[in-house]
Structures are given as C-alpha cells and as structure tokens.
C-alpha positions as CSV (number, residue, x, y, z in Angstrom):
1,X,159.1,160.1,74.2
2,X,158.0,163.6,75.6
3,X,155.7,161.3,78.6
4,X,159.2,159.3,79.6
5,X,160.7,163.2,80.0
6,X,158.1,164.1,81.6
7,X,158.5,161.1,83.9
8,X,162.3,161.8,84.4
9,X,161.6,165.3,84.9
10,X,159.0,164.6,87.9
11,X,161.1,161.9,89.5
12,X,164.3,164.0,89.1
13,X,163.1,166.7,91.2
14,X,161.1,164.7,93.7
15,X,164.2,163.0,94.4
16,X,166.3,165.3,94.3
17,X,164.3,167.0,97.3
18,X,164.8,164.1,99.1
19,X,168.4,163.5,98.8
20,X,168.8,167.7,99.4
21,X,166.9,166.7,103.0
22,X,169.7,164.1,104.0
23,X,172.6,166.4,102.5
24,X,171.9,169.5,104.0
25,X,171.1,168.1,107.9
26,X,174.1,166.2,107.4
27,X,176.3,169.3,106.7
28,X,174.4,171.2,108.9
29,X,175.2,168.6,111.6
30,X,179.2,168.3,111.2
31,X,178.8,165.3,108.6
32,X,181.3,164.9,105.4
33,X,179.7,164.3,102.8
34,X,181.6,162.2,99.8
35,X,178.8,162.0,97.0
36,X,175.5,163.4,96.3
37,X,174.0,161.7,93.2
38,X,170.9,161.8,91.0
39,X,170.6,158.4,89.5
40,X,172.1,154.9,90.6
41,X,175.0,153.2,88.9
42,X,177.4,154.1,86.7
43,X,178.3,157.9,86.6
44,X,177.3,160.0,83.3
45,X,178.3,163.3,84.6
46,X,179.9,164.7,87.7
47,X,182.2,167.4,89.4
48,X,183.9,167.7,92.8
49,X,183.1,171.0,94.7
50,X,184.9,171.1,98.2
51,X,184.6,167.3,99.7
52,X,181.7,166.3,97.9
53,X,181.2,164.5,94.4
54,X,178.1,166.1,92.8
55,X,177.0,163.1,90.2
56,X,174.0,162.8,87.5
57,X,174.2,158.5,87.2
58,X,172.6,156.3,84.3
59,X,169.4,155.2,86.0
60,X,167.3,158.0,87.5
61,X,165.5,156.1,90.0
62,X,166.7,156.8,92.9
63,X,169.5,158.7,94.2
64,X,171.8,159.2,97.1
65,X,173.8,160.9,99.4
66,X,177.4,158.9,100.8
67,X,178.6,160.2,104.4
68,X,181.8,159.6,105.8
69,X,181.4,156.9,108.0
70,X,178.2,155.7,107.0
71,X,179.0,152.2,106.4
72,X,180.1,150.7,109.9
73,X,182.9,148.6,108.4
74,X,184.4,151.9,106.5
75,X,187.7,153.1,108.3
76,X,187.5,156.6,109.4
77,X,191.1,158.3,109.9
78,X,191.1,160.4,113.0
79,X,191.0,163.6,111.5
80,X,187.5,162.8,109.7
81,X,185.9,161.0,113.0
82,X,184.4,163.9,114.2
83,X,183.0,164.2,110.8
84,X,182.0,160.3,110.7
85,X,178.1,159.7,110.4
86,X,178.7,156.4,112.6
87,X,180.2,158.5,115.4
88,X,177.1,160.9,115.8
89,X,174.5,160.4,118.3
90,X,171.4,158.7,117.5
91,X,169.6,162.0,118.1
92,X,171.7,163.0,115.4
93,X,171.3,160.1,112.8
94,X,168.1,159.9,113.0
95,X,167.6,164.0,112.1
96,X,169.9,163.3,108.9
97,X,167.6,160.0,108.1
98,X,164.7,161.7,108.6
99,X,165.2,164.7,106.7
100,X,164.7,163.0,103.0
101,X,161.2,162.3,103.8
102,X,159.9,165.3,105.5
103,X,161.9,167.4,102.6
104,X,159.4,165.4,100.3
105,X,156.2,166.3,102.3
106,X,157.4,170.3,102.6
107,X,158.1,170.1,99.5
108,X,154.3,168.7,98.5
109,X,153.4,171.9,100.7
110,X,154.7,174.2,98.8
111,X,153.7,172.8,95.9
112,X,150.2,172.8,96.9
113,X,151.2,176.4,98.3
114,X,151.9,177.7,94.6
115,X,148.9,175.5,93.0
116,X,146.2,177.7,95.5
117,X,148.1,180.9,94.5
118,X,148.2,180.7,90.7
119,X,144.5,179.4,90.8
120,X,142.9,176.6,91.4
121,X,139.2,175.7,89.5
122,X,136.7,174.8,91.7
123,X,132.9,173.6,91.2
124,X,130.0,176.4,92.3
125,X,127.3,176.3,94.5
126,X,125.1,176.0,91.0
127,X,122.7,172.8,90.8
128,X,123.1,170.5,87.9
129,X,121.1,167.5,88.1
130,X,118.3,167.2,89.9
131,X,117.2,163.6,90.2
132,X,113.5,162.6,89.9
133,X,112.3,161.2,93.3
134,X,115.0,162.4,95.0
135,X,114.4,165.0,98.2
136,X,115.2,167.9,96.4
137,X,113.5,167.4,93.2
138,X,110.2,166.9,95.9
139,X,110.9,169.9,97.5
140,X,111.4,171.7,94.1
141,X,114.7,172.5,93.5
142,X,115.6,172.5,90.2
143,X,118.6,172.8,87.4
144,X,120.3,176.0,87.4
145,X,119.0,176.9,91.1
146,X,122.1,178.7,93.3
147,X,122.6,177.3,97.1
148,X,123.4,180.6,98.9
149,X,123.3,178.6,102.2
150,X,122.6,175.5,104.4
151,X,120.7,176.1,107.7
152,X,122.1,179.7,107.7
153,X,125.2,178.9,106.6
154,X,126.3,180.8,103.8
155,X,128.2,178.4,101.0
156,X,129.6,179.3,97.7
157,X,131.2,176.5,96.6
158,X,129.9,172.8,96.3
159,X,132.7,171.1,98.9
160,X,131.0,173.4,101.0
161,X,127.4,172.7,100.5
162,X,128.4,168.8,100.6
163,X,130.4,169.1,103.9
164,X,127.0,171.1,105.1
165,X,124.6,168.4,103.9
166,X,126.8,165.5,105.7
167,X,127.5,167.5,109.0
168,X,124.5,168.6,110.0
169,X,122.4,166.6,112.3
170,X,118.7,167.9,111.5
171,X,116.3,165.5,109.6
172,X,115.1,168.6,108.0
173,X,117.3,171.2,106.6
174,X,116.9,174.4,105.0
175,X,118.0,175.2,101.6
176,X,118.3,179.6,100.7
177,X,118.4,179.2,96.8
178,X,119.1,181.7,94.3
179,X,117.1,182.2,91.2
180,X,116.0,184.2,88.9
181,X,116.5,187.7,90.9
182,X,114.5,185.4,93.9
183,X,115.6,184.1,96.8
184,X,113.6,181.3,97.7
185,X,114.3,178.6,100.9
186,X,113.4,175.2,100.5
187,X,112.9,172.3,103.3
188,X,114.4,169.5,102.4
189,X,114.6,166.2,104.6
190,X,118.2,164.6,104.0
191,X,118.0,160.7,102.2
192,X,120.6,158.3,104.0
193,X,122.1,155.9,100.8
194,X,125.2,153.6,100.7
195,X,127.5,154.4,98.3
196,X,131.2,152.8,97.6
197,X,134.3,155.3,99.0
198,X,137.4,155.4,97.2
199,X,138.8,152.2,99.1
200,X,135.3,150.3,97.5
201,X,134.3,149.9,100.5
202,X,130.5,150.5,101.3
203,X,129.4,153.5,103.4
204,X,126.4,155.5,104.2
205,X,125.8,159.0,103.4
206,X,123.0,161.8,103.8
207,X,122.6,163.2,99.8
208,X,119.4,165.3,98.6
209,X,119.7,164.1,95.1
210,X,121.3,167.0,93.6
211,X,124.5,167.3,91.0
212,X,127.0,169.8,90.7
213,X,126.8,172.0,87.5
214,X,129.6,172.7,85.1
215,X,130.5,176.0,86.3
216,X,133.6,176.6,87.4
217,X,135.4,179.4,89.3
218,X,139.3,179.9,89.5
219,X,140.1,180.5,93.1
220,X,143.1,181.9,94.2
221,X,144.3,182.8,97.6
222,X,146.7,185.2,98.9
223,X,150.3,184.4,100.3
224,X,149.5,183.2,103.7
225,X,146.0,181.6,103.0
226,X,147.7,179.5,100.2
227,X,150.7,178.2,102.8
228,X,147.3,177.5,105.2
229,X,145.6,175.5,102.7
230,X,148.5,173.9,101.1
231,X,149.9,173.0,104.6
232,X,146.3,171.5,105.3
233,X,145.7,169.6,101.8
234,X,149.3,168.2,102.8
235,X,148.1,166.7,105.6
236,X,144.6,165.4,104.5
237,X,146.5,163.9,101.3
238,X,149.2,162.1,104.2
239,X,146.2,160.6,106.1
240,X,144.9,159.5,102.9
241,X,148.1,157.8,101.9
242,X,148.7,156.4,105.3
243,X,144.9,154.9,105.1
244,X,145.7,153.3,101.8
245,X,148.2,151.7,103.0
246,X,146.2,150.1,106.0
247,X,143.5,149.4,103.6
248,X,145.8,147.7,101.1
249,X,147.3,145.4,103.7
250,X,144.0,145.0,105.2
251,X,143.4,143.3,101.4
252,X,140.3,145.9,101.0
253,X,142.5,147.8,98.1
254,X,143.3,145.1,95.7
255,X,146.8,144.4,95.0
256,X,146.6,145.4,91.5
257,X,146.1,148.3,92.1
258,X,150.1,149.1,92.9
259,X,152.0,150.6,90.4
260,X,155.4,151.2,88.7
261,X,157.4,153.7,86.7
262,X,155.8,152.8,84.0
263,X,151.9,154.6,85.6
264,X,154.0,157.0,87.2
265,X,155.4,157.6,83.3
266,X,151.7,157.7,82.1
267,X,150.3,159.6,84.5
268,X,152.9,162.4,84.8
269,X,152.2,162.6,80.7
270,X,148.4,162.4,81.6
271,X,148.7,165.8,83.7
272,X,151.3,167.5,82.0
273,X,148.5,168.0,78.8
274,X,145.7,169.0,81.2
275,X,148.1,171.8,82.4
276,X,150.8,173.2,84.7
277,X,148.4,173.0,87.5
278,X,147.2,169.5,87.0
279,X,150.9,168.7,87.2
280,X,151.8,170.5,90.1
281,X,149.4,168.7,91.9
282,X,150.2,165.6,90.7
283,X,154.0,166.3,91.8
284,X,152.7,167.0,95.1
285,X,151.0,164.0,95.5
286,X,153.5,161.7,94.4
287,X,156.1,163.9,96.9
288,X,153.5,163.2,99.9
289,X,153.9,159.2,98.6
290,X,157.4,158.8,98.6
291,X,157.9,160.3,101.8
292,X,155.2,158.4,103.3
293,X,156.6,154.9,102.0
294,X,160.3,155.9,103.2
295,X,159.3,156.4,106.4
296,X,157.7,153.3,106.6
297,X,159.7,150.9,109.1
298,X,161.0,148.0,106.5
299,X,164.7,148.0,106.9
300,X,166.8,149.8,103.8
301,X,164.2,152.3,103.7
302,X,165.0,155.5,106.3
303,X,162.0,154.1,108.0
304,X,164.1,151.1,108.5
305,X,167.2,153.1,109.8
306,X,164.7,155.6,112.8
307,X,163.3,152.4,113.6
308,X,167.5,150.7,114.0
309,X,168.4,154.4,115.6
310,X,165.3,154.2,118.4
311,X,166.2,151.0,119.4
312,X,169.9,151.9,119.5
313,X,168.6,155.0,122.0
314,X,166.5,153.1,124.1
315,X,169.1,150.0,124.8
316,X,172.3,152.8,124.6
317,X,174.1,150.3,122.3
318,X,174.6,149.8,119.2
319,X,172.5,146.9,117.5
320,X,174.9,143.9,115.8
321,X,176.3,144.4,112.9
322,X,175.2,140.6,111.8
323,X,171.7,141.6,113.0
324,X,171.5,145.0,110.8
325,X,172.7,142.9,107.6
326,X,170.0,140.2,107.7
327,X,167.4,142.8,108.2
328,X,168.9,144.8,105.9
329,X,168.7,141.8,103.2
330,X,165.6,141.3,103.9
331,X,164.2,144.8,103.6
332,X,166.3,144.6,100.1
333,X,164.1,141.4,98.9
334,X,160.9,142.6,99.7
335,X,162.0,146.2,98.1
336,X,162.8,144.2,95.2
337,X,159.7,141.7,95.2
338,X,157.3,144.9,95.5
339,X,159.3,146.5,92.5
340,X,158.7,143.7,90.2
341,X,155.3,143.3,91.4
342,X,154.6,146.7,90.2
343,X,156.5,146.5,87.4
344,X,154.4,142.9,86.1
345,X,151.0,145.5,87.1
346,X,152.3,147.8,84.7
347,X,152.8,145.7,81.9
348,X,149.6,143.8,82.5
349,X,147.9,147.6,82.1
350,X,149.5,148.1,78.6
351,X,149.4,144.9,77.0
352,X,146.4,142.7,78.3
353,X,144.0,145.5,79.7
C-alpha cells in the first residue's frame, strides 16, 4: 500500500508540473482557461476559482488543462475569441504546448539543484580492488592506496580519476598516490578492454585494473554551484534519454525492457526506503522522461501538436481538420498499444520472472 502512495505521490507532482507549464503560458498569453485537472475521468473533488475549474479526477495518470477554444469545432462567442486558444498565432500555441514539457525538465533541474545542496554521497579517490595481472597491481599499487592525481592533475573523487584515465592520450601515465604519510608516483601503462555500456552494446575502454573502495564522502555544493551542476546532470540525463530512445528503436535496447505504472510503482517504493535523496533523484529522472517522450513528434502527444503548429507556420494555413483527426487517431492507438505493452512487461516482471 504505502509503494502505490508513493507512486501516486511521484506521478502527482510530476504531472502536476506539467499541466502548471500549459496553464500558466496559457494565462500568461490571454488564454481562458476552463479546467485544470489532476487525474482523468470522473471528477472526485473540485472548485471553481475565477474561470477556471480546479479538479482532483479518479485516475491519477494523467492530467489536463481545457482552453477556450481549444477544440476547433467548439463555438467561441465573440466576447471570449480573443481569449480562444484556436485564434492565437502559431507562435503562440506552440509556447503554451510546449511549456508542459520544459516545466518537467526545469523542474528535474531543480530537483537535481536541491539533491547537490542537501548532499550528495560520492565514491573517493581510495583504491579498492586491485586485480592481479592487471597494470596497476604490476606497477604496485595496492588496496587502500589514495590517487592524489593523474598526470598532474589533482583528483579527489573517483569520476574524476576515471574521466582522467579514459581522456588522456599517453600510453604511460603517472599515478601520485597517497599512503601511509608517503607520497609515492607510479607509471602505469593504460590496458585497452571491451566491456558492455549500459545499452549492452560492446565498447573499448583504457582501465588500469583498479576498484573503487567503500568510502564515501557527502558532497554538497553551495547555491549557485548546485543550480550549475543540476542544470548540467539535467542535460547529460536528456541526452541519455534521447539516446535510449534511438537505441531502443534501433532494436539494440530490447523491447522488454519498457515499463509501466506498475515499475514506476516499484521503483518509486524502491528509493523512497533508500532515502529522501535516492527519491529526489529518482523524481528527477522520471521528470527528464516524461518531458522527453511528450515532446516526441507522435500526434496527441505536444510533440504531435509543435510538429501540427510548424507546419501550420511554414504553409500560413491551417492543416485540415480531417487530416488532424486521422493523425490524431492514430497517435491515440499507438499511445494505447505502447501502454498495454508496458503494462503486459509489468505483469510478466511480477508473476513469471
């Protein structure tokens, strides 16, 4: 029970974000707006402020915001035409579309933001493993041994001394150790070895044969290095998504591997016992995906509606309305094929795995 709250909880707020994107550039743009809803489908709770219906419907996923004039066919009185979504420039539409799914990646920024300023744990410069045969363990580095720096570059932290290893260009490189009140340098030439990247595809890298210890420092940044760093872990984690995506058409990331409310369920109980933190970034991630996938240009998504509003701009008409409901429809069955897909994935994960 407390994992489907915590599920609710995550997928409340994450779209709530994204609905706030459409309803606030939509008021801020001379747009009524009639509803604003958490939840599809019948309405649980709700109250009328101004124009606008605030609503909390029975099934939380999802949500939307209705503008005046948003369906083509609706009638718009003359006094609410200026107020129309229809009647605004495609400039204009495609602001209000858009604004749901960059609300969703800000909103992964700041998340990330608050995650580097309460503290994040990261791995030390401190060797684990050393493995036997390996370039280190000839040159004589051994378990416990600190990497001050690589090639004169000072490290502290073992993303650091990783990034070092695989950057540099030298066969040989030098390694300033730490250990036992001595500094010590080692030479160590680099070994090239293939190893499987998150995708499972295979790729060569240059490693020394060296682990990272257990040791752990909290690190946590001031104000304006955390926005830096969450803005950049925002963008690294949006490449990544957008490269999944490739990858997964591309057949390289296994269909299976898509999944439904009912992982999203597990996993958002998953990191709510390993901590605040692990959930925060989990929220952040899952943000970055749902803005990612809306923008993606399959009609019904907003994707769907820039890509209708570009071509509108570029031909200064308006596309058919018999042209918008076929691709519209089918957008809706492919939405639809892809949910049940992911939901059959989930259930195969519980039951038969």
């Amino acid at each position: 029970m407390i994992t489907i709250i915590y599920a609710v909880v995550v997928l409340g707020a994450l779209v709530f974000v994204h609905e706030l994107g459409h309803f606030l550039l939509a008021k801020r743009l001379g747009v009524g707006v009639l509803k604003f809803s958490l939840g599809f489908g019948p309405k649980l709770i709700g109250r009328k402020i101004g124009d606008t219906e605030y609503l909390i419907s029975a099934f939380p996923l999802g949500g939307y915001v209705k503008m005046i004039g948003e369906d083509p066919d609706e009638e718009v009185t003359p006094e609410d035409k200026a107020r129309s979504f229809s009647h605004k420039s495609p400039g204009r539409k495609m602001a209000i579309v858009a604004a749901g799914p960059i609300f969703n990646i800000g909103f992964a920024a700041f998340l990330f933001t608050l995650a580097f300023m309460v503290g994040v744990p990261t791995m030390t410069s401190e060797v684990g493993d050393v493995k036997e045969g390996f370039p280190a363990f000839e040159a004589g580095i051994k378990t416990g041994d600190k990497v001050m720096s690589i090639d004169g570059i000072h490290v502290s932290r073992w993303d650091e001394l990783s990034e070092r290893i695989q950057t540099t260009k030298k066969d040989i490189i030098s390694v300033d150790i730490f250990r036992s009140g001595s500094n010590l340098r080692f030479d160590v030439r680099p070994k090239v070895t293939r190893v499987k990247t998150i995708f499972g595809e295979d790729t060569e890298i240059r490693v020394i044969g060296i682990g990272a210890s257990k040791n752990y420092v909290v690190e946590r940044l001031n104000p304006v290095e955390a926005v830096g760093k969450g803005i950049l872990s925002t963008w690294n984690v949006t490449k990544l998504t957008l490269l999944g995506i490739v990858k997964l058409i591309q057949r390289i990331v296994p269909a299976e591997t898509i999944g439904g409310p009912i992982l999203i369920a597990q996993m958002a109980g998953e990191q709510a016992k390993a901590g605040p933190l692990a959930l925060l970034s989990f929220m952040a991630l899952l943000s970055i995906n749902l803005g990612v996938l809306n923008l993606l240009p399959i009609p019904i998504l907003d994707g769907g509606h820039l890509t209708f509003f570009t071509i509108e701009a570029i031909i200064r008409r308006p596309l058919s309305h018999k042209f918008k409901e076929i691709s519209q429809q089918a957008g809706l069955f492919l939405l639809i094929s892809l949910m049940v897909f992911a939901f059959y994935n989930d259930i195969t994960r519980v039951f038969f795995k």
